[in-house]
Each structure stands twice: as C-alpha cells, then as structure tokens.
N, C-alpha and C positions, 0 to 999 in steps of 0.2 A: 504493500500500500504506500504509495506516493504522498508525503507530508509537504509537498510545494505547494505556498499560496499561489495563485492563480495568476497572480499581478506579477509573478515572479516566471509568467511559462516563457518570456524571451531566453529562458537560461536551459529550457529542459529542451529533451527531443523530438517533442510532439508538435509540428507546425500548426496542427487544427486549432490545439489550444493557444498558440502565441497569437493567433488572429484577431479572439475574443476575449484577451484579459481580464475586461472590468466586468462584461458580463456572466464571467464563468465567476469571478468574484462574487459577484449577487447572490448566483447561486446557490454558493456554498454556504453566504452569509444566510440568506432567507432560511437555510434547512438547521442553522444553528439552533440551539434550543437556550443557548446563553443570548442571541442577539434580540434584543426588546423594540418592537415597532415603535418604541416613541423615540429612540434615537437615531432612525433611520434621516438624513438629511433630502432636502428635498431632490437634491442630483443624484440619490439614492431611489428613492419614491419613483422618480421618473424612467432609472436605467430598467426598476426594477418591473417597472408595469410595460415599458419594452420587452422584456424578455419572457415575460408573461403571454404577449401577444404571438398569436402564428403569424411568423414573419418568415422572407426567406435570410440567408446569410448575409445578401449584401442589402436588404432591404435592412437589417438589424444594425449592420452595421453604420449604415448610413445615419438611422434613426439616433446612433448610440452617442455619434460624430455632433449631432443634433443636439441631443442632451448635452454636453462638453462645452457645444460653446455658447449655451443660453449663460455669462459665470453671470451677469449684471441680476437677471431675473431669479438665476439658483441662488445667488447670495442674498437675495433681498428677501428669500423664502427662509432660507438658512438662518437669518438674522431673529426668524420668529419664532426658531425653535423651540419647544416647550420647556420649562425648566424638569429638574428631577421631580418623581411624581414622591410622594410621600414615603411610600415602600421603597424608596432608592436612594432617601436621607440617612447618613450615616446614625444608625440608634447605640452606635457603642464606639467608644473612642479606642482606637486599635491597639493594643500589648503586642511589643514581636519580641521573639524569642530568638535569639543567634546561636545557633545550635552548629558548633565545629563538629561537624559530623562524623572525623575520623577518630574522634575523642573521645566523644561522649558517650559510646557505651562500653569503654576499653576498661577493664574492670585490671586489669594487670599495674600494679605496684611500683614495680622495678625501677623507671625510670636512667637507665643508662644513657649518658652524652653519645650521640649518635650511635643508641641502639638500633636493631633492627628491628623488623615487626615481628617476626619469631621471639626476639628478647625481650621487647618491648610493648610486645601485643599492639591492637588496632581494634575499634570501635566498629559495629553493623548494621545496616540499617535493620537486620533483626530485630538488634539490639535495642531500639528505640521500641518498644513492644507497648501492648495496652496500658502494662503497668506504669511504665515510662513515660506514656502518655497522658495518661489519670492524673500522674504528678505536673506535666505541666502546666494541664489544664485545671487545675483546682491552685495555682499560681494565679490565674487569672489573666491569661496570654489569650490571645485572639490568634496570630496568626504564628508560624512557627517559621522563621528563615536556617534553609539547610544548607550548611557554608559549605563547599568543596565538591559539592558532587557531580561536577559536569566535570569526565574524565581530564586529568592534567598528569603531566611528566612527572613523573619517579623512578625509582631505582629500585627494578624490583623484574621476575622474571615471568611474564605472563605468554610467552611465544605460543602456547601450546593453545589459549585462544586466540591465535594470528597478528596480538600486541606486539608492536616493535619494540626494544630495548629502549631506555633512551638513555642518553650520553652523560654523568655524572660531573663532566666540564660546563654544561649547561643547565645545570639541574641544582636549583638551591635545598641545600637538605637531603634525609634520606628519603623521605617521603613524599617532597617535592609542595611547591607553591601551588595552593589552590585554584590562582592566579595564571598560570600558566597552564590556557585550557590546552590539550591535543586535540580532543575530540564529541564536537560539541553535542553530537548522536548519540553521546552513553554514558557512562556513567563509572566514576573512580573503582576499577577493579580488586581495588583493597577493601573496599567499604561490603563486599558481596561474600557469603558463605560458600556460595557455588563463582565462582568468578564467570562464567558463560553465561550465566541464567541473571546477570549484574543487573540488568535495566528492567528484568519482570519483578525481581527483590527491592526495586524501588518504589518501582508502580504500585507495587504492594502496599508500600511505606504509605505513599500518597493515599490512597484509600483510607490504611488504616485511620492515618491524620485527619481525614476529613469525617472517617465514620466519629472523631472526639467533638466533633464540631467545630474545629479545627483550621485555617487558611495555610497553602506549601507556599513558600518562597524561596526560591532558587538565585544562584547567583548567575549573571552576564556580563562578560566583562568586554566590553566594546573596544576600547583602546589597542586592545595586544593579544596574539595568542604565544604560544611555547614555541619558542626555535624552530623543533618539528615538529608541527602541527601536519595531524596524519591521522583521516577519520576512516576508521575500517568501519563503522556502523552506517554511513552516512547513508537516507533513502535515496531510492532512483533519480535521477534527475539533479541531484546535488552536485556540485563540483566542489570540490577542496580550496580551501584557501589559498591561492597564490598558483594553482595549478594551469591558470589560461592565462598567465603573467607574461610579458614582455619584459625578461630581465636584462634585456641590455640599452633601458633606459633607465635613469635615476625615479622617473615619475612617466605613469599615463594616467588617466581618469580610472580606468578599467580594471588597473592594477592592484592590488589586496595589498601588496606591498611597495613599501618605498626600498631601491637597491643602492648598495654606494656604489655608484657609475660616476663616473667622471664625463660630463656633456659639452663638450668644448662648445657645441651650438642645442639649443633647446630646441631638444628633439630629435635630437641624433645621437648615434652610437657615441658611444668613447669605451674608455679605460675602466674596465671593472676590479675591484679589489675582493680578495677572497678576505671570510671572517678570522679573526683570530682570538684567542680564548683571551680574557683579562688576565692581568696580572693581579693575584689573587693573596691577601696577609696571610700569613698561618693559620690563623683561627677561620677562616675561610673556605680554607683546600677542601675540594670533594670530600663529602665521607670524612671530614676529620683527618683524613691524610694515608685513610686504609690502601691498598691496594686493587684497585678494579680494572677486570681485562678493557674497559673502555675510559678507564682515563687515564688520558695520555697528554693533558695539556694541549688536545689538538680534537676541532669540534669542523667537519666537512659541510660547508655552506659558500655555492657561491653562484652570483655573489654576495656579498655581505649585504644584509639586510639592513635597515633605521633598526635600533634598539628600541623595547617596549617607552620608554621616557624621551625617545625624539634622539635620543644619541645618533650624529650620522657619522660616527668613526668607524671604521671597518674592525677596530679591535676596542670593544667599550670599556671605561672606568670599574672598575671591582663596584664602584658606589651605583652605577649605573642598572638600568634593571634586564640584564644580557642575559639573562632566563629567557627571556620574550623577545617579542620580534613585533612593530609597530603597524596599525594597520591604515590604510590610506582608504579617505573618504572623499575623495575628489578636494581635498588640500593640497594647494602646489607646493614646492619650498622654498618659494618665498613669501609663501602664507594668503595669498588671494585661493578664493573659491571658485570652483570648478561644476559649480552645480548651481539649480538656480535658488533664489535669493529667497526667502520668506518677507512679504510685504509687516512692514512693524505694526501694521491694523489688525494683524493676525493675533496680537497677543490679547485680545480680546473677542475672541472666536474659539468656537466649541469643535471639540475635538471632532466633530463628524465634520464639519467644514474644511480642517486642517487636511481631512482623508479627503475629500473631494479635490481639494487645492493639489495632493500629490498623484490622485487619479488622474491630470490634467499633464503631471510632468514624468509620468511613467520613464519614459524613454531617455530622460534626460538624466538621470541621476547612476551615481557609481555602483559599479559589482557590489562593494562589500555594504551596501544599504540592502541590499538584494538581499545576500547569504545571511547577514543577522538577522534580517523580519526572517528567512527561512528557520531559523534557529527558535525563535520566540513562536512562531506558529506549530514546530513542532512539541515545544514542552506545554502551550495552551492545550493542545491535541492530548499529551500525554496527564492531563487534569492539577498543572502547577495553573497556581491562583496569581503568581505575579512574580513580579523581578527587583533584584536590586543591581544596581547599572555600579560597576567599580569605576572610580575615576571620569565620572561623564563629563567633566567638564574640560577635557583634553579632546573631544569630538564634536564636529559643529554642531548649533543649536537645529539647524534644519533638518537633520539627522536625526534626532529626536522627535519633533515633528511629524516626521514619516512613520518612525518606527514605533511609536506608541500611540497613535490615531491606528494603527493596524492593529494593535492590540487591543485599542479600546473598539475597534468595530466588532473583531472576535470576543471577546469578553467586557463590557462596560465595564465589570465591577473588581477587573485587573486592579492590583494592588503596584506599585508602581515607586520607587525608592533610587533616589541618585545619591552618588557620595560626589558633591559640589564643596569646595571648599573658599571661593571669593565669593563674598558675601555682594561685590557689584554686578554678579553674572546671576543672583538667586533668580530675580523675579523672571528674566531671559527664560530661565531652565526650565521656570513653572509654569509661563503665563506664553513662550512662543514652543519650548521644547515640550511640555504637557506634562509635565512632570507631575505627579501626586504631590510625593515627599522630596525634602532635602534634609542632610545631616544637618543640626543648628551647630556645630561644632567648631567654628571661628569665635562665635560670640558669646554663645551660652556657655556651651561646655569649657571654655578658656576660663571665662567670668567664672564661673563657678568652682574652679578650680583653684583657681585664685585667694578665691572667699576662704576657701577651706583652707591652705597654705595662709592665711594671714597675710596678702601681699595687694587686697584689694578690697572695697567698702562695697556692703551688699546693693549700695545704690547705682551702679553697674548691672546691678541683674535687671532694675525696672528699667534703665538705658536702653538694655540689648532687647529688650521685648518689646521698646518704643519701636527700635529700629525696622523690624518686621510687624507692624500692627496689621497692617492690612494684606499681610501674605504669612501671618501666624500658624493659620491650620495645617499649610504645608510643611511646617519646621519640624521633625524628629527629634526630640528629645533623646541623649543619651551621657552614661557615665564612666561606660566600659563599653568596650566591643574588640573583635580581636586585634585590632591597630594599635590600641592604646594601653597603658600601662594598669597593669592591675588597681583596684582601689587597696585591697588588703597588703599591698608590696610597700614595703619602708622607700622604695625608689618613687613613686606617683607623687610626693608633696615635696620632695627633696631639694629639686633642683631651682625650685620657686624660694624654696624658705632660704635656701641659700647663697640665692643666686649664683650657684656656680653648676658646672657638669656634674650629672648625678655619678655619685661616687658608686664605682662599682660591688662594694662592700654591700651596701645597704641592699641591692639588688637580691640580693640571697635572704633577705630579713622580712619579715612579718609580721604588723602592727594592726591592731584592733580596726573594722572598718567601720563602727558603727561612727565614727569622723566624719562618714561622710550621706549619715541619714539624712540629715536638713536639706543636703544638696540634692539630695536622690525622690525629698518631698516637693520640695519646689518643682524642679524637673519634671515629674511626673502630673502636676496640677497646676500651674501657672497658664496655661494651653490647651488648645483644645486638638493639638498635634497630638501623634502616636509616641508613645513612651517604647524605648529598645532597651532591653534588658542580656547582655551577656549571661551564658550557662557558665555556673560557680558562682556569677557576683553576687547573686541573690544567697551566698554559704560562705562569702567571702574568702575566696580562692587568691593566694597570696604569688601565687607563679612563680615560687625561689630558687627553683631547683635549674639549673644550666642543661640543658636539654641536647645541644649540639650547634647548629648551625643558628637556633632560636640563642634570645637569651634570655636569661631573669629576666622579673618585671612582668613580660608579657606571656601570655601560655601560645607556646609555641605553635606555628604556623608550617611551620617547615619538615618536622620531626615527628619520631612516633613517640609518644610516651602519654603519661595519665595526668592527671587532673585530681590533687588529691584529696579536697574539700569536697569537688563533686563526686568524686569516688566513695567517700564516706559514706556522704548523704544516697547516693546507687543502691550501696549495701548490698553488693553483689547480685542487683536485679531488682531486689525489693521496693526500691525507689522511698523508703519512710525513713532515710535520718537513721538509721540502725548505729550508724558508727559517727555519726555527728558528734561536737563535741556540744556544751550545752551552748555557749557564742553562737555555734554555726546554725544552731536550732531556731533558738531566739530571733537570730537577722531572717530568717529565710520568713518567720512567720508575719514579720515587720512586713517583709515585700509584700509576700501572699495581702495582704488585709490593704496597702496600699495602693497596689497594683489595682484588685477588683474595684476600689474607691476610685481609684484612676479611668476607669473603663466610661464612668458613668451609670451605672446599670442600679447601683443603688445612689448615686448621690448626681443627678441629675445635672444641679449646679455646673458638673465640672465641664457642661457641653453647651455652658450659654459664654455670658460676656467674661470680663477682666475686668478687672480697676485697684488701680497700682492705689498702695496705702503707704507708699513710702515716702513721697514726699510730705503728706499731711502729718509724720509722724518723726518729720526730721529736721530739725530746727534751722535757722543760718547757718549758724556756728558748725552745728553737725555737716550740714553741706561741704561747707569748704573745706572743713577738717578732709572729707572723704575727696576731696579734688587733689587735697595736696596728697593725701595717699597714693591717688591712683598715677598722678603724674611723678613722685617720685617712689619706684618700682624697687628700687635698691632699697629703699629704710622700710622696714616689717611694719607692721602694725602693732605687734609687741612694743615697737619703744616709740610709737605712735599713735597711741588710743586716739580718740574721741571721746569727749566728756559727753556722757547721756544726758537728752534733756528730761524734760519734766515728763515726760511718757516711756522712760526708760529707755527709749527705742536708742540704737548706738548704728554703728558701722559691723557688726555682726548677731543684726536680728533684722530680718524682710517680712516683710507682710502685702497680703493681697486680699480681695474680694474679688469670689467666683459668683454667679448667680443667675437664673434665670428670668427671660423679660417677661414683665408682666404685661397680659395682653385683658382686654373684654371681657374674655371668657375664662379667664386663670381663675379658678377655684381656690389653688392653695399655689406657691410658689418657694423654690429651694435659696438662700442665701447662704452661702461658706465664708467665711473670713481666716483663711491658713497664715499662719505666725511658726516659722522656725527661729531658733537661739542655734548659729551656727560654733558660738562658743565652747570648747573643748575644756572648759575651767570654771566660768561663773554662770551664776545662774541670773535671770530677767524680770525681776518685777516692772510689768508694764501695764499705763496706763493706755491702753491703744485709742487711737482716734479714729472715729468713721466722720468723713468729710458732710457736710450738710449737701452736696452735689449729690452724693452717694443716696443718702437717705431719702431724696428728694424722688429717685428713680425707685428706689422701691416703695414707697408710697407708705411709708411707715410715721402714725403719730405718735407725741409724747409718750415717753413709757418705762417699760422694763420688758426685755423681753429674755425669756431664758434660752439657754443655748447650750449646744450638745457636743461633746469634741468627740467624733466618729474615727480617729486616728490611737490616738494615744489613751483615751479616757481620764482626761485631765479632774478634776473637782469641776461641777458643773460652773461655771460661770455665766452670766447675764450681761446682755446688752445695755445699756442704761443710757435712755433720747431725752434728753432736756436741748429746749430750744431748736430743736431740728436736727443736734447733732448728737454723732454716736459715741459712747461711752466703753469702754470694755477693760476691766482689771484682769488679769491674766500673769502668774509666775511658772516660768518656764525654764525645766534645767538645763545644764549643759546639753546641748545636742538635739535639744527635744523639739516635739513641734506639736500645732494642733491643727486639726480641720473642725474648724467651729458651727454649726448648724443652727441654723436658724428656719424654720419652715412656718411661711404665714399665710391662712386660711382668710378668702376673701374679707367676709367679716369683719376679721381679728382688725386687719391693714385699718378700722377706722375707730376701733377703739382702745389700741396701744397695749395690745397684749398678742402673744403667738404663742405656738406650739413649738415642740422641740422636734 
C-alpha cells in the first residue's frame, strides 16, 4: 500500500495520477473520517463538487484549472470561514509527556560509561505497557511525546534485517542521536523485542496509548538527517533523500542536499571535495576509544555534504553537528529563496486557505517539501496525533506553511510543536508557519531560572508574559526536557549563582529539587499554553552519573544506560514508587495534583484570562531595586535584597489572577489568585492586593469572601473588599505556593459573599 499524498504523485511512477493531483487529493480527503466538513475551504467545496460531477478527464481538468484561478472570489469565501464549532474548543489545557523512549522502560542498573546495550540494557516499547501507562495517565498528561523513535544511526548489528552498519566516525555515542534520522519508514530497531516485526511493536504502542485516552507525538526533524540516510522500509513510490541529487553542483532547487563543490560560475560544475572525519578531543573518540572494524578515522562521502548546523567545510569542527548532513529547501547560499514567497496577509489566514495558497504552487516548490509532507502523511496514516518539529526555525517559514496546512487538512486536531528559539521569529512561526506551539524557552524558562538561582526579581516573569500576550496560548511551558540540565543536578543553578562555567564537580552531585516547585507552579498556571513535563523530573532524576559520550547534568541522549529515580519509581514494571525514596514520592505527588489543576478539568479558571498582580503589589522602591538586579547580573540577590513593602511582596514572591469571564448567562464563575514564595530560606507574610480594575471585572461587592487553596491546603484564608478593592493575608513558607479559589454564584456577585 502506497502512503504518497497525492499532491506528491509528480515524484511517483504513475503518470494517471500526476495529471490529477488536487483532485485525487479531495479524494482521499472526502473518505477521511478525521477530515470535518466545516473546515473544508471554499476552493475545497468547489474542486470537490467537481469531482463529484460525471465529467470526462479533460473536461475535469479544465473545470479544476477553473476552480485555481477564481483566488479573488475563493479568498473572499475563505475569509468567511466559520470559526471552531464548540466541540472543537480546546476543553482541556494539554500535559505532554517526553518520554526518551530508549530509556524509559530499561529496568537495568549498571550504568557503564559507554556500555553497551547487552551491558547496559535498552528500554521497549513493550515496555511502556498498560501498567506504565495507568501511571502516566493518573499524572495527568494529555498527550505522550515519544522521543527517538523514527529509526537513527547507531552502533549496533542488525544486517540480518537488511540494516546497514553504520560508521562509529559519524555516529555520536553508542547508541546514536535520536536526531540523526536514517530512516524515516521505521522505527529505532533497539526499541523492538523482535527487531523485524519493529514498526507493528509500535503501532501497537500507538493503540495501546490511545486505548488510555491518550494523544502519540513523535519527533520530525526537518533541518538534517544522518550522514547515511538509507531507508530500506520506504513505500512505493518514495525516493531517498539525496538519491535524484545533482552532486556536482554546490546547490539546485531539486536537490535534498547542499554538496561542497567549488562553482567557479553558478551553475556549473567545479571542484568537489570528499568529506573528512573531524578532528575529534579524547573524550570524544568513537566508542570511548574501543576498537571497531569500522573506525578508522575515515567516513566514505563524496562529495562532502553542508553539515547538519550549515557547516560548509568538507571536514566539520568536533563542535559542529557532523553526525548529520543538512537539508536544502530551495535556500541558495547566499541565502535568497528559491520558492515562492508567502504574501505577509497570510498570517492572518486559516490554515485551509494557507493549503489552497500551496494547491496553486504545487509545481513550484522543492523535492525535500515533497518527501517531509510524504513523511508526516505516513505517520498520520500510521494513527500518530502530531509532531514536534526539532530546530524549525533553521527552515523557511513557507515551508511550514505547506507542511502543516497538509496536516491540518488530514487531521485538524494535529497537535503541532516547534522548538523556535528567537523570540523575533515566534509570531512568523505561528501566525504564517501555522505552528500550534513554541518552546517559551528564551524568556520564560531563562527568567525563571534565574528567579531560582537568585540572579533575577520575579518581576521579569510578568515582563516575559507581557511580551507574548496576544500569542500566549501558543507558548509551551517547560522546566526540563532532554536539552537541558536536570533540575535535581547541583550543575542546573550553578553557573548562574556563580557566574562562572559550571564546575564539572558539581555535575556528579544531587540536590533537593523541591527548589524549584514555585517555578514548576507558575509554569504550569500562569497560561493557558500546554505544560511539558520531562520523564524522572516529576521523581527528581538528578542525571550524575557520566554515561559516555553524554554527560552529567543531562540524562543522556547519546548512550545506553538507566534512569535511576525513574527506575525506582518503575519498580521493575510495577510503575507504584516501590523503591522511591520518600522525596521522590512526595514530589511526584506534588506534580500529579498540579499537573490535573493545570489541565483545567477541575479548576476551570486556569482556561480563561491572566492579570498580573505584581505590579499592584510592588512598591517604587521594590521596582527599581528589581531593575538594578536584573541589569547588574554579576551581584546575586543575596547581597542584594529588596526591602519588602507593606504587603510583604519582595523580588522573590509572584502572584497572578487566573479567572473566568463572566458572561449573561454565568450562573457561578471560577476566580484563582496563585502566590508562590520562591525563597529557599524565609518565609512570607503577605498582605496581597487585588487591584480595584481587577475587582471591577469580576463584579464583586463589599465583603468577605472565603477562599480555598486547591494546591497546597494552606489554612483557609479570605478575601477581604472594602472600597472596591481586594484584600488577602496569606503566610507562605519557603518554597510554597497556593492556588487560591474563589467560586461566585450569580447571586452571591450582588451581595458580597461567595462560595469556596
């Protein structure tokens, strides 16, 4: 069975179907049972009542030619397209789960610096079984991201299912970078108990995940594949990456790859350079320095390819990412575009118009736009719910565009995730590339990190959330993930409190993470974005152990070895904390109970508006104190307080109100007011202030109102409204936080009293 979309038959060997691309599109779309008639566009509507009619082929054709160039009348239909219907309003704010897939069920101890998977064991998707799943899901995850699993280069012997070797000069680790697909048809042959039967042991997986109620997210990494990218699974009609390449130019539009050729005239032959392996520190060398019949400091490519990071040296930097090989989107090099242009009116246009807009430019855009929508059509096929795009903002925005309007035609309720990291390119990525989500990880995650090392005033968290207000729901919240440094690791706050390079000592060390609950409450409730929660952070997994090619700090990406906090809590299958210590118990139940308050599903609040309480509850004096903190980066916070004012509040305690808007018809309505103390030492008596603005929107008179903290189970405390404005005493210890409740039944709203 052939997984080519239709729009894609210029590439396959059937000329009947290259004739009628958009109509064989339709379709396939009409017989979807995911595709929903209210998002059909009206140059949709029309191809599709074409194809519906008995016509003959050039009458269809004609007619189809007909539809394509009404765009004046099709966009001015398009423009009226209906909004979401009610049933297609998000009713739950999304939990993902980063599940490193070759980890997470590896129940083996050992941990040896570049063991092997015989010594060091490897994780399966068996492994992730009902029981495993029961525990995710009673965390309070939504949807589950399974990191690795579209086959990538390692060192490892599979010939006998027709796998090539791959080369240990090009291959970071023993186990190999997830990052470095080979073969985008199948799936990492370690991850399989049977390695043949790899991709029905996934599909399986998919099912079982979905039968928990469940959402799959797989990784796509657009940017780069592995050196030898080499797909023995690929369906009919596919071609390989780089396989219809013209290598003896540096660039064509066509080509999957950019080569180092030497072009004395653009567009002509020259001088090609073969690759050559980096020059590699000790700690580096293949394999630790073992012995392998194929490493030989000499890796057969030619010509040399761009390196995955743009490197165009024929022998790339050790620092460089020479795992990978970079892929060409109709980028020249010297950086103009080769495809056509996305008009900037677009970023205000719905995804089905964006797919019309590339219905019109079929013909004109590059191979590898082609083979990735082939890629994402077959894992929709195979019943994954959505994607997380590595490094998208290294690929044009029109690109994006294309390729997830095709997504969204085959699944609307595609789940949809970029790691963008310039915060000038976010709204581009969301509002013309169509992106769902983006990492908030420039502003929030920095900020907040900050907070916690003592190196910045929590008045930067309502900064960064000004900054994004009106493209908030897009932002992903996260605290961990597998880029970043453990929270449990004495290395994660280090290099901030001391401003210097994290001493490699500390790397090996592990410190208490409940440090960084305030941050992990904010995070997950300040927004009405999806919270990402890395597997162990939530049992605070401390990553000390030197693993090989990985290092401390982070839990290896590279290597095989285990996961020891999540190991615990596994319990050799059981998935209940069997071998938790009581910390790892404690925190994990923290997440659990946050996490479901985060979803929305009991505290509704957290899926309406914002309203920053920080400034009403930060004097002058506290202001500027917090300026000169944050502009000078070098002096801590330790020998730079802030004197609290008359409401306690200082430069390490943030407060917000969450709430929803009262309409006509609101019978009762939810109010939260969340207050963390990110202090690791004192404790907060505060007098909090709700702003009279504030008050004014919820419709609240004179009073007292009592209030619930749905987090922590503080002593109950009361709102208290004299003159319009809000009142709230509250002592908070180290670390602590509340989610405060307030629930007011129409009624109540006019004579100054509420329920909890």
């Amino acid at each position: 069975m052939s997984f080519l979309s239709p729009i894609d038959s210029r590439v396959t060997q059937s000329q009947q179907a290259a004739k009628f691309p958009i109509v064989a599109l339709l379709t396939k779309a009409s017989k979807s049972p995911q595709r929903r008639q209210s998002r059909h566009s009206s140059l949709n509507l029309c191809l599709q009542s074409l194809f519906n009619a008995s016509l003959s082929s050039a009458a269809l054709l004609t007619a189809s030619l007909f539809c394509l160039s009404a765009n004046a009348s099709a966009q001015a239909l398009d423009n009226e397209l209906q909004p979401k219907s009610e049933s297609e309003v998000m009713t739950l704010k999304p939990v993902l789960y980063q599940i490193f897939t070759r980890l997470y069920g590896n129940k083996n101890p050992t941990n040896k610096p570049w063991g092997t998977i015989a010594y060091n064991g490897v994780g399966k998707f068996n492994d992730i079984d009902d029981v495993a799943l029961n525990s995710i899901k009673d965390l309070g995850v939504t949807h589950v991201w399974y990191t690795g699993v579209p086959h990538h280069a390692l060192i490892g012997d599979y010939s006998e299912i027709g796998v090539s070797a791959d080369d240990p000069d090009v291959v970071k680790g023993r186990a190999g970078s997830p990052y470095a697909v080979k073969d985008y048809y199948n799936v990492n042959p370690d991850l399989a108990v049977n390695p043949a039967k790899r991709l029905a042991e996934f599909e399986a997986l998919i099912a079982r995940t979905h039968q928990h109620g469940l959402k799959v997210i797989i990784d796509i990494v657009p940017n780069h594949v592995a050196r030898h990218y080499q797909s023995v699974s690929k369906p009919q009609g596919v071609r390989d990456f780089g396989e219809d390449d013209d290598t003896s130019l540096e660039y064509a539009k066509n080509n999957n790859f950019y080569y180092v050729v030497d072009n004395s005239v653009k567009g002509t032959k020259g001088q090609a350079h073969a690759f050559e392996v980096p020059s590699l520190p000790a700690e580096l060398k293949p394999l630790g320095g073992e012995t392998h019949p194929l490493s030989d400091g000499k890796f057969d490519e030619f010509p040399a390819k761009w390196t995955g990071n743009g490197s165009r040296l024929a022998k790339p930097d050790a620092n460089d990412w020479y795992e990978t090989v970079k892929i060409n989107y109709g980028v020249r090099p010297d950086g103009t575009y080769d495809f056509p242009r996305l008009p900037a009116k677009f970023a205000t246009f719905t995804e089905a118009q964006h797919y019309a807009f590339w219905q019109r430019h079929l013909a004109e855009i590059p191979s590898s736009w082609i083979k990735f929508n082939q890629i994402a059509q077959y894992w929709l096929e195979k019943g994954v719910d959505g994607f997380r795009y590595d490094m998208a903002e290294m690929v044009p925005v029109e690109f994006w565009s294309y390729l997830n309007s095709q997504i969204k035609y085959t699944n609307p309720d595609a789940f949809i995730l970029a790691e963008v990291y310039n915060p000038k390119l976010y709204r581009d990525y969301i509002q013309l590339g169509k992106m769902d989500y983006l990492y908030d990880k420039v502003d929030l995650y920095d900020t907040l990190k900050a907070v916690m090392a003592g190196k910045t005033s929590t008045a930067n968290i309502a900064a960064d959330q000004a900054k994004v207000h009106d493209i908030e729901s897009h932002m992903l919240h996260f605290l961990e993930n597998h880029d970043e440094q453990r929270i449990g690791n004495a290395a994660f706050l280090a290099s901030l409190q001391t401003n210097k390079p994290t001493n490699s000592s500390l790397e090996t060390q592990a410190v208490n993470p409940n440090y960084a609950l305030p941050a992990m409450v904010v995070s997950a409730t300040i927004g009405t974005s999806p919270t990402l929660v890395y597997f162990g952070q939530e049992v605070g997994e401390a990553a000390i152990d030197n693993p090989g090619f990985g290092h401390a700090s982070r839990t290896s990406i590279f290597d095989y070895v285990g996961v020891p906090a999540h190991q615990r809590w596994m319990n050799n299958g059981k998935f209940d904390g069997g071998q938790s210590t009581a910390l790892e118990t404690s925190l994990r139940a923290y997440y659990q109970k946050l996490l479901k308050l985060s979803t929305g599903q009991t505290a509704p609040a957290l899926l309406g508006q914002y309203y920053s309480l920080d400034a009403a509850n930060r004097s002058k004096k506290n202001a500027t104190q917090s300026h000169i903190i944050e502009s000078n980066s070098a002096q801590s916070m330790s020998t730079q307080k802030s004197t609290a004012n008359e409401t306690g509040y200082d430069d390490s305690t943030f407060a917000f109100a969450r709430f929803e808007v009262i309409s006509p018809t609101s019978k009762q309505t939810q109010k939260l007011i969340v207050v963390s103390n990110f202090s690791q030492t004192e404790s907060k008596a505060l007098q909090l202030k709700l702003p009279k603005e504030l008050i004014r929107q919820w419709q609240l008179k004179d009073g007292v109102y009592p209030l619930k903290d749905l987090l922590e189970d503080h002593q109950t405390s009361q709102l208290l409204l004299e003159q319009g404005e809000g009142k709230i005493a509250l002592t908070l210890a180290p670390l602590s936080s509340a989610i405060l409740s307030l629930t007011v039944v129409a009624d109540e709203r006019k004579s100054g009293s509420a329920s909890t």
